[in-house]
Structures are given as structure tokens and as C-alpha cells.
N, C-alpha and C positions, 0 to 999 in steps of 0.2 A: 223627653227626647224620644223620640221614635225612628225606630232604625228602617230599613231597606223591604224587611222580610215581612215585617209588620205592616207596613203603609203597603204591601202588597195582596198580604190575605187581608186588610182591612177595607179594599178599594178595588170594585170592578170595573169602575172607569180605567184603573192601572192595568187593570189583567186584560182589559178589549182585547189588545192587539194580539193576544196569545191564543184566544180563539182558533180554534179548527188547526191549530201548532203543533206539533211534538214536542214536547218541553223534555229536557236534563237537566239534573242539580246533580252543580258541582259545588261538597259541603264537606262538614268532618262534623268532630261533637260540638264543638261552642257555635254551630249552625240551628239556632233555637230560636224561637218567638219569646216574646217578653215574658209568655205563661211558659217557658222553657219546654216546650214541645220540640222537637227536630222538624227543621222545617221541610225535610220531605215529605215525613205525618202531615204537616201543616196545609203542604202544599197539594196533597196528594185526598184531601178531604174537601178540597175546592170544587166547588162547578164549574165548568170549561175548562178547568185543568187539566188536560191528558200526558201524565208525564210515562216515558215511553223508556228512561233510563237515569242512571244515577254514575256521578264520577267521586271517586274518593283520590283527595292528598295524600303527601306523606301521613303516615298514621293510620288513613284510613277514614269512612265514611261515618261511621262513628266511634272509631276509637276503637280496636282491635288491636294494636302496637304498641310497644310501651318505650321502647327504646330506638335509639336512632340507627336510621341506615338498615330497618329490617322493614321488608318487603312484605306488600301486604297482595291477596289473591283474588280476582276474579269473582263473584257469587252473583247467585240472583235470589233479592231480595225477600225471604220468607213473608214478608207480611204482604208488599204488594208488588210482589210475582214482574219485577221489574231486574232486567239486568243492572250489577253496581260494577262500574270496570277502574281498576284497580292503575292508578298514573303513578303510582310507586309501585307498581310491581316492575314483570315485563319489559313493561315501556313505560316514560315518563310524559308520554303527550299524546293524545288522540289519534289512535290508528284510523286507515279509509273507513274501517269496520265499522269503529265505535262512531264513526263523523256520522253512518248512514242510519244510527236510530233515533235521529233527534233534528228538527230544526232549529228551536232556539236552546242554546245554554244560557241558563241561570246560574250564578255563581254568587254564593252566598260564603263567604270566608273572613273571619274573624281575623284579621293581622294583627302584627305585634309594631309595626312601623319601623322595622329595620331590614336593611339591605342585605344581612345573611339572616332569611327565612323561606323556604322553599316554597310557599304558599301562593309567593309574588313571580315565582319563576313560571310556578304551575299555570298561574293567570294568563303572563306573555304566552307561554305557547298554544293555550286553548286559543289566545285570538289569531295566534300567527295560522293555526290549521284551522281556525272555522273562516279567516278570510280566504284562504285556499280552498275552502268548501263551499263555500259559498253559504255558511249559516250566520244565523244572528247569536252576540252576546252581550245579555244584561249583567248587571253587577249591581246585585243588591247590597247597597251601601252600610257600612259598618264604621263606627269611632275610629280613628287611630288611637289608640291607650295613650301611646307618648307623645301626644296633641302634634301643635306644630313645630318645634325644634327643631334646627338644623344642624348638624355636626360630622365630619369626616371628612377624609379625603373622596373625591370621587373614582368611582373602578376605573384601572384604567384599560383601555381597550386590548385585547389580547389573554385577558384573563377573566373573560367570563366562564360559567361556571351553574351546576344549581344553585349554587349559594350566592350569585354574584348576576343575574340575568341584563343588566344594564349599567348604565356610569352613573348610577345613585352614590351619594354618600350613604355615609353608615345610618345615620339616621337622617329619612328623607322627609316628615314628616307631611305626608300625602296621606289620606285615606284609600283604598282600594279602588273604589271609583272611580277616583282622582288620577292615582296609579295606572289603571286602565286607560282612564285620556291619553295619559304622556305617551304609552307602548305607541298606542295609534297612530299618533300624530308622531311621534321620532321614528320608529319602524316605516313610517308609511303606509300603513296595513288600510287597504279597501275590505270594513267588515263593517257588518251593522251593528253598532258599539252603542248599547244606552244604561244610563245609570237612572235607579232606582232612590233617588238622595234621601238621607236620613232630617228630618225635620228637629229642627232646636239641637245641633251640635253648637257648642260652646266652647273650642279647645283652648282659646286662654282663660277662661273660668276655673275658679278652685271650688274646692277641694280638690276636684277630679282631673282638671286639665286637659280632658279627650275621653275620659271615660265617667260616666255618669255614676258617681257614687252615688250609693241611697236610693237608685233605679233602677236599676239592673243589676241582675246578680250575674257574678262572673264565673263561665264555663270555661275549663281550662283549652285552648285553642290544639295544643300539644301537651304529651303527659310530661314537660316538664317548665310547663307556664300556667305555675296553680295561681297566681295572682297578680293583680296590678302592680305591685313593688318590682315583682320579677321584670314584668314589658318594662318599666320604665330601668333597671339597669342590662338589661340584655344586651343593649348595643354599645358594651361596652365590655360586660361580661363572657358572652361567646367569643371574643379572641382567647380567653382562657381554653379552648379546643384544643390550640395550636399548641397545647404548653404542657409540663409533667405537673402544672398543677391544679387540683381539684378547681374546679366552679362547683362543686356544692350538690351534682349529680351523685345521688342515691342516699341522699340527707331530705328533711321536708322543705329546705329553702334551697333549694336549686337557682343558681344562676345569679343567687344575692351574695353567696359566699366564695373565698377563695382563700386557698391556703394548700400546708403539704405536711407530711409527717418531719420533723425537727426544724422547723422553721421557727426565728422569735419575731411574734406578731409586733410585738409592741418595739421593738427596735425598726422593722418592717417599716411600721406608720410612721414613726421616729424620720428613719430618713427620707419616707415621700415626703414629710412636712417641710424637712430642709430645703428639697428639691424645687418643688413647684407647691407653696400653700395653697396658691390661687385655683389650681387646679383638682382642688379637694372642696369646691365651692358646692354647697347647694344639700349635702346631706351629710352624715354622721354615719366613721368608721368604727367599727368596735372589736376590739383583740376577741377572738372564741379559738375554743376551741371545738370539732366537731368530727365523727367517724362514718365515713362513707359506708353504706351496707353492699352498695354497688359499684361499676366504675370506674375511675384512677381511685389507689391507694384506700381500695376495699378494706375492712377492717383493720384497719391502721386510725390510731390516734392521730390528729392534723390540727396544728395550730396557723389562725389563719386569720380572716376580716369579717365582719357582716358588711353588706352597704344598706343603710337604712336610708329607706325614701317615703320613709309615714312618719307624717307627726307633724311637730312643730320644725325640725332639723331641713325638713326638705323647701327649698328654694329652685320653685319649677325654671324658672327662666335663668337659675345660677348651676346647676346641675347639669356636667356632663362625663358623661360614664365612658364614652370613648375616651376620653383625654386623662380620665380618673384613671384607667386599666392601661392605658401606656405610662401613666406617672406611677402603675404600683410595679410593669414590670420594670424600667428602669432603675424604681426604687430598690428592686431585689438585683437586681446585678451589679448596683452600684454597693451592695452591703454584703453581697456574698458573689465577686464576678467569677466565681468557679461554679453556679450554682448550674446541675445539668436542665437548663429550663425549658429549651426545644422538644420537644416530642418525633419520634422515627417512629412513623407508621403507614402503614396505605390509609388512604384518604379518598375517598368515592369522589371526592367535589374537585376535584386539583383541577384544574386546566391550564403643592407647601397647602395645607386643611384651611385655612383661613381664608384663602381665593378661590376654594373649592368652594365651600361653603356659601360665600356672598353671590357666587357664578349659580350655584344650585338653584339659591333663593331667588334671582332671574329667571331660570331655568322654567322652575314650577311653576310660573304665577299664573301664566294662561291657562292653567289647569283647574284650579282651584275653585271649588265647586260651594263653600262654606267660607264666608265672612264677615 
């Protein structure tokens, strides 16, 4: 498989058009060439390459952030003497400023394939303000981890959001690229939009299912998406945000675990199984117990679940994590309905799934760049 960035530094016929250009990469750290170089090195070691600026995501351009909702700063890049402007700091979308050092944006980003991820918000508004500028943007293509899947209700309108940029379900199972199509064509956006396609994606192929096990080593996209198990329950484990109980931030399996201090797991699992079995299809829950160093319920003892998605356990086309994470909150307030499960806090982001779903799979097809 070869991805977006690669068939880019590897082909000058690809790079023509960018000749006599200003180029900007818009990256974070899992922005790497197969020899794991950052693709601004990469990019910035080319011939006809003149890149004139650099955009960092939440997190940052490579990874300066460790935790969520902390804002990252403005610099200019010590090695090559290029401004990095900062879309989580300040401002979240390209000021006049930033639109005037660059003609084309490159956009090289590593998604997770779910609909709360900032990455995909950061996308839409770089095209919404390079169509208003009148600049071009590529989008060097990258796997979706959680292949093609489809699952969730779709947003509904009135509550978009960073974490919510369009009426995607939870898991929209689009590639970035792909993603980029849809903005265009449902926005309406007049921008010179071209994708960079990854050659030999196979997202219904196993082991991997969208991400090339045995091929690529995996950069974590955010510091708390260290691995492929994580992408594939995220989009079902981040509603655990919403809630006083752990997802497994400031433990080394983040986003695979949930639980709280005095909870019993195993009665826990006990009655999601009565509830809905079906909806426990496709991997294996395991009673732990586990102590946050950071987070909700920092050193406190938490008993709680793993979701395991490696092995023989996981069932790519039976497995789904959104419907898994509503059958374990139900299952906990149908065994403890006093239990305080909501969470009251500020929130930066505030602003029937089965015909969501089949509507979505309509939705995307025009888009669909891998088949």
C-alpha cells in the first residue's frame, strides 16, 4: 500500500503542477513517509518544492500537546526558517494573513474515521477559506483505520460544532480525501480540490480492514490514539467524555477501557448481556481493573471493561462500538439508576440510526475514491 505522501515525494509527474507554487502543509506527527520522516522534512528536501508555510491541528504540527483542549502557539520553524501557524491556538481556521503565504495547501492528516475528531473539522474550514481565497487544496490520502463501516445517527443540523462539522454519522467510514469530496460538493465550495489517492487500499481485507498491518508502522495521530484497537473503538468510546466515567485516559490503553471507582464489572457485563447480546457482537469484554495517573478518577482504583479488537475475538463487519457504549450506558443505569453518570462541566465543543445509516451509505457513494 502506498499512501498519499509517498506517491507524492516518489513522482514528479504528481508534483508538476506545484511548480513555481507556494506550498503549506497542513500535518501533525503521524504526517510521516513510510521511512517515517515528517512529511514536511520530506517535503521540504524536494526539488520544485517551495514551501513557504506550515499549519498544525489540534495538538500541534508535531506533537507539542499532550492533552485535550490546550492550545498550541504560533513559531517559526527552527530548521526550515518557515512560519507553523497554530489552528488550535488563536483561531481555528485560516486567518486573511495566513491564506496570503501560500498558494496551494497540502493536507496530509492521519484520521481516525469518526465524526468526533477535530482533524475533519480542521479539513472543512481550510477549504471553506481557501475557496474564499481563492487558493488550491490537495489532500494527500491516508487509510481510514476503521475501513468502511457505517454506524450512527447522523448530526443533526443545529448542533454542529468542532467535534461535529457536518451530518456524518459516528462512523462515516470515508477516507480523508474522500471526506474532502463530500465538504465540496454538499457545501458547495468553488476551490481547487484534488486528491492525492493512496494506491492498494483494501479496507475490507483482514487482518487490517483500512489499515495495513505488517506495513506500516503506526504513528499515533493524537497523544491518546497509540494504536489500531484504539481507532477501531473510539467511535463508540468518546461518548464516554460526556460521562463521570473513565475511558481509560491517563492508563496506557486509552479509549479501550471504561469503568469508575466502586463499580462491579462483572455484574456490569452481566446485565448488558441480558439487554441486548447482539449488540456485544464482534469482540471480547473483559472485567479489569485499572488506576488513572491523570484525568477522571486520578488515582483512584476503577473497576471496569477492556474492549478487545485483536485476535481471533474481533469480527470486523460484527463489531460495533457505538451501539456497544450505548448498551454499557444503559446497562449501568438500568443496575444502578441512581448512578451520578452525566458529567457538569464547560465544554469548548457545545453548540432512528438504522435509516441513518442505509441514508449515509447513499449519501457517500459518489464520493468514493477506493473499490
Amino acid at each position: 500500500m502506498i499512501f498519499g505522501i509517498d506517491r507524492l515525494v516518489g513522482d514528479r509527474d504528481l508534483r508538476r503542477p506545484l511548480s513555481g507554487r507556494r506550498i503549506a502543509l497542513l500535518a501533525h506527527p503521524a504526517s510521516v513517509t513510510t521511512q517515517l520522516g515528517h512529511s514536511l522534512d520530506a517535503l521540504a528536501g524536494l526539488d520544485g518544492i517551495r514551501l513557504t508555510a506550515a499549519f498544525g491541528p489540534q495538538h500541534g504540527l508535531r506533537g507539542d500537546k499532550q492533552d485535550n483542549m490546550v492550545e498550541s502557539e504560533d513559531y517559526i520553524d527552527p530548521v526550515h526558517e518557515i512560519p507553523v501557524f497554530s489552528l488550535y491556538g488563536e483561531v481555528r481556521r485560516p486567518t486573511a494573513a495566513m491564506l496570503d503565504t501560500f498558494d496551494v495547501l497540502l493536507v496530509d492528516l492521519q484520521d481516525l474515521g469518526c465524526r468526533v475528531y477535530t482533524f475533519i473539522t480542521t479539513l472543512r474550514y481550510a477549504l471553506e477559506d481557501a475557496a474564499a481565497g481563492g487558493k488550491s487544496v490537495w489532500v494527500l490520502d491516508r487509510p481510514n483505520p476503521a475501513g468502511r463501516p457505517v454506524e450512527g445517527c447522523l448530526l443533526e443540523s443545529g448542533w454542529e460544532s468542532f467535534v461535529g462539522a457536518g451530518a456524518l454519522p459516528m462512523r462515516h467510514g470515508l477516507t480523508l480525501g474522500e471526506l474532502g469530496g463530500w465538504y465540496v460538493a454538499t457545501l458547495g465550495l468553488d476551490v481547487d480540490y484534488r486528491v492525492i489517492p493512496m494506491q492498494g487500499w483494501a479496507p475490507h481485507d483482514g487482518p487490517g480492514f483500512g489499515w495495513p498491518l505488517g506495513e506500516r508502522a503506526w504513528v499515533n495521530p493524537s497523544p491518546n490514539a497509540p494504536n489500531l484497537w484504539m481507532a477501531r473503538c473510539y467511535p463508540g468510546t468518546v461518548m464516554l467524555e460526556g460521562t463521570t466515567l473513565s475511558e481509560g485516559r491517563g492508563t496506557t490503553r486509552p479509549l479501550e477501557l471504561l469503568g469508575a471507582p466502586e463499580l462491579d464489572a462483572r455484574a456490569w457485563l452481566a446485565t448488558m448481556e441480558a439487554l441486548a447480546p447482539d449488540w456485544l457482537a464482534g469482540c471480547a469484554l473483559r472485567p479489569c481493573w485499572f488506576e488513572p495517573t491523570f484525568h477522571k478518577h486520578a488515582g483512584q482504583l476503577c473497576a471496569g471493561l477492556q474492549v478487545h479488537v485483536e485476535g481471533p475475538c474481533y469480527v470486523h463487519d460484527r463489531f460495533r462500538p457505538w451501539r456497544l457504549l450505548a448498551l454499557a450506558l444503559k446497562g449501568l443505569r438500568t443496575l444502578r439508576p441512581d448512578y451520578p453518570l452525566w458529567r457538569d462541566f464547560p465544554y469548548e465543543y457545545e453548540a432512528a440510526a438504522s435509516a441513518d445509516e442505509a441514508a449515509w451509505r447513499d449519501l457517500r457513494e459518489p464520493f468514493l475514491l477506493y473499490r
